[in-house]
C-alpha positions in Angstrom: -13.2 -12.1 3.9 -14.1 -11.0 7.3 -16.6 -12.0 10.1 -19.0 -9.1 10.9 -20.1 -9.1 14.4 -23.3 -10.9 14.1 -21.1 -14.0 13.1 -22.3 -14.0 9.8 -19.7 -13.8 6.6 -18.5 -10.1 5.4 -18.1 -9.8 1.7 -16.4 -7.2 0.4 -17.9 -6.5 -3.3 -16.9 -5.0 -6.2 -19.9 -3.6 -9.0 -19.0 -3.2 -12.4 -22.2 -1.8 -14.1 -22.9 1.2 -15.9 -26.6 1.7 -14.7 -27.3 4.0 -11.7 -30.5 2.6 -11.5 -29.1 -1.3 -11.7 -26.5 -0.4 -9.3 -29.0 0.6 -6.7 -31.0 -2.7 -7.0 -28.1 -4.6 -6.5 -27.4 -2.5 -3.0 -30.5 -2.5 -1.6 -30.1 -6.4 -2.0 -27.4 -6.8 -0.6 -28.2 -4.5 1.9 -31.6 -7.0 2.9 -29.3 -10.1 3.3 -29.2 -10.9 7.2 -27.1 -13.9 7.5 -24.2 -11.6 6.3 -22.7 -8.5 5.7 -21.7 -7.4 2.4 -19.5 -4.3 1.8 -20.2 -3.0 -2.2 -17.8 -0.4 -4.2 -19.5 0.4 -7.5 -17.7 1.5 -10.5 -18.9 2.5 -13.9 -16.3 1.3 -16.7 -14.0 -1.9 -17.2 -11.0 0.5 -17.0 -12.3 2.0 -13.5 -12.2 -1.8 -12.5 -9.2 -2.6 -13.5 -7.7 0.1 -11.3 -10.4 -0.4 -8.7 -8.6 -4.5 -7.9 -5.1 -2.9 -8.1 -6.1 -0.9 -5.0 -8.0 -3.0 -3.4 -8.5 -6.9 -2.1 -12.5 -8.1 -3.1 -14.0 -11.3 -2.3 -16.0 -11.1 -5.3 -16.6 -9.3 -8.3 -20.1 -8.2 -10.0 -19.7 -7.7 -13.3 -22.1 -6.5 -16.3 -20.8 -7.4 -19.8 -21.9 -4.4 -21.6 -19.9 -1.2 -20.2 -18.7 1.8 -22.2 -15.6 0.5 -22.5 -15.9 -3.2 -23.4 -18.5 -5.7 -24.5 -19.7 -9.1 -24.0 -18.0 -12.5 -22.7 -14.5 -10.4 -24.2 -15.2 -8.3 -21.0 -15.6 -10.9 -18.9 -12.5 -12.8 -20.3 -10.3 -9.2 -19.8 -11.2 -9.4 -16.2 -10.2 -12.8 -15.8 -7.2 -12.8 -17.9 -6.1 -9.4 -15.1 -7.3 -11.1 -12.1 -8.0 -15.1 -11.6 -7.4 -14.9 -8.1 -10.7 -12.7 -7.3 -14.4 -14.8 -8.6 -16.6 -13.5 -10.7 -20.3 -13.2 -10.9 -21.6 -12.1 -14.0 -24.9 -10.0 -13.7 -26.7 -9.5 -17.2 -29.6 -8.1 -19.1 -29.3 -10.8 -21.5 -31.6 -14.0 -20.8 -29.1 -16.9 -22.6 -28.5 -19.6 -22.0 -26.0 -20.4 -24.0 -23.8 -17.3 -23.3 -24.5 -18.1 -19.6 -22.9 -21.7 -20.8 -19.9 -19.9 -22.7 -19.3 -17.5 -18.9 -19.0 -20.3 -17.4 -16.5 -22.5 -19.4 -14.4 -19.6 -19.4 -14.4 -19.3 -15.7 -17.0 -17.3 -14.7 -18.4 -18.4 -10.9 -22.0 -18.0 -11.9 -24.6 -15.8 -14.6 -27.2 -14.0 -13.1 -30.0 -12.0 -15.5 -30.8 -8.7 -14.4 -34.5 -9.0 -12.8 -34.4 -13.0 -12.6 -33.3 -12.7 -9.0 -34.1 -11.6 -5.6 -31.9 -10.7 -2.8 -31.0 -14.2 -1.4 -29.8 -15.8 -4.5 -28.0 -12.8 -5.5 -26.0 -12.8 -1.8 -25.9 -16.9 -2.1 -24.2 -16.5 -5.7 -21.7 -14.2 -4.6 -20.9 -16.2 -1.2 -20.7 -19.5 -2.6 -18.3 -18.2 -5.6 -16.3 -16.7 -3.2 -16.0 -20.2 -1.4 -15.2 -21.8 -4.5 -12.7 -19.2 -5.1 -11.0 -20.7 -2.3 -11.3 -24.4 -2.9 -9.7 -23.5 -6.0 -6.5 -21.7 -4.4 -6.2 -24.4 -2.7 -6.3 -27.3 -5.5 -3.8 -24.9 -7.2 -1.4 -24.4 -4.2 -1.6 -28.6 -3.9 -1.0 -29.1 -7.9 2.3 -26.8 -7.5 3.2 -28.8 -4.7 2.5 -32.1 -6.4 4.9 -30.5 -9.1 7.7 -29.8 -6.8 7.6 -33.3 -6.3 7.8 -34.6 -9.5 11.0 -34.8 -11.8 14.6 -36.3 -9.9 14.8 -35.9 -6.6 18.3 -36.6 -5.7 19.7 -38.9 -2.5 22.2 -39.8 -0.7 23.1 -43.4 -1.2 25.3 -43.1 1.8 23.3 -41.0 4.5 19.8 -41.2 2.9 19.8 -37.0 2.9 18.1 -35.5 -0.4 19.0 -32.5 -2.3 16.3 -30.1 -2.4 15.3 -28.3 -5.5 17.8 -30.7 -7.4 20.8 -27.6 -6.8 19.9 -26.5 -3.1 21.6 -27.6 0.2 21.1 -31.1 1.5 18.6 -32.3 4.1 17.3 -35.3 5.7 14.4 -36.5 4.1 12.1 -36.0 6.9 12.9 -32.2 6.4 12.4 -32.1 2.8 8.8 -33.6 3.5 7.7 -31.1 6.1 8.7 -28.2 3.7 7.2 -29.5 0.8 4.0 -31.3 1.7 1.6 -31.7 4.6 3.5 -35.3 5.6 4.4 -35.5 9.4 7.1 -38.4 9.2 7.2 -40.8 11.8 9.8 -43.5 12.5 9.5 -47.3 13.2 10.6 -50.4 11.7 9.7 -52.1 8.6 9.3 -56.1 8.9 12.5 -56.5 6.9 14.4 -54.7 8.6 12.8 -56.0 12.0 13.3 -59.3 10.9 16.9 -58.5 9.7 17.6 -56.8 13.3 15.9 -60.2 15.2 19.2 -62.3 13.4 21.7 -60.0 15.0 
């Protein structure tokens, strides 16, 4: 995501709806948003987006549930099955609750109904799911570290040094805690050993 020149956020968006006449409400929307800038590619069927996020990075995705080529939450849980990285905002003609419910449980960002919104919740909707998005990339980057951590770590019971990985080459702990975690080591002395040195 980009910063437009007015300061605001830009959004780069990608429309997966069938209607010509829906996909024209949706960018004059946008298109009335001031606080930010949102950039919109429009395709017509789920296949045409599949190859649409190959090509191309989005900060958020659009998508209507009932396309030529696919149906209901299935095509919402297709999308997200290809792509968890991008979020998605699904944009509906069907007034639900509990499919809204059943969208989001599966990992849909939010469910808008086609003609229950204006301009501002639409753009908030897509630019708070796209700072969720990130939120989330970050939990997920901080669970895989907490995993490297996890498991044996092996050390040196001579020089303190600790294997890294459990097979790679052997560093000082202070290394292995920069490369795996946010930790900036310092150094001091602990009572004991303060108390130890104090005896010598």
């Amino acid at each position: 995501m980009q910063q437009p020149a007015n300061g605001g956020p830009r959004v780069k968006v990608l429309l997966v709806e069938d209607n010509p006449g829906d996909v024209e409400l949706v960018r004059a929307a946008l298109a009335d948003v001031s606080w930010a800038s949102f950039e919109m590619d429009a395709v017509e069927r789920f296949s045409d987006a599949l190859s649409a996020l190959a090509r191309t990075a989005y900060d958020a995705v659009l998508l209507d549930l009932s396309l030529p080529d696919s149906h209901g939450l299935e095509t919402f849980s297709r999308l997200h099955a290809h792509d968890r990285s991008v979020p998605v905002v699904v944009l509906s003609g069907l007034d639900d609750d509990g499919a809204a419910l059943n969208a989001v449980r599966l990992g849909a960002q939010d469910y808008l109904v086609k003609g229950r919104y204006d301009a501002e919740l639409l753009a908030r909707s897509l630019q708070y799911s796209v700072e969720r998005g990130k939120l989330m990339d970050q939990l997920a980057q901080a669970l895989a570290n907490l995993r490297s951590l996890s498991g044996r770590l092996p050390i040196c019971a001579w020089c303190r040094n600790v294997q890294d990985g459990g097979a790679g080459p052997w560093i000082s702990i202070e290394e292995y805690l920069s490369l795996h975690t946010k930790t900036v080591p310092s150094h001091g002395i602990c009572p004991d050993c303060r108390d130890k040195i104090g005896h010598v």
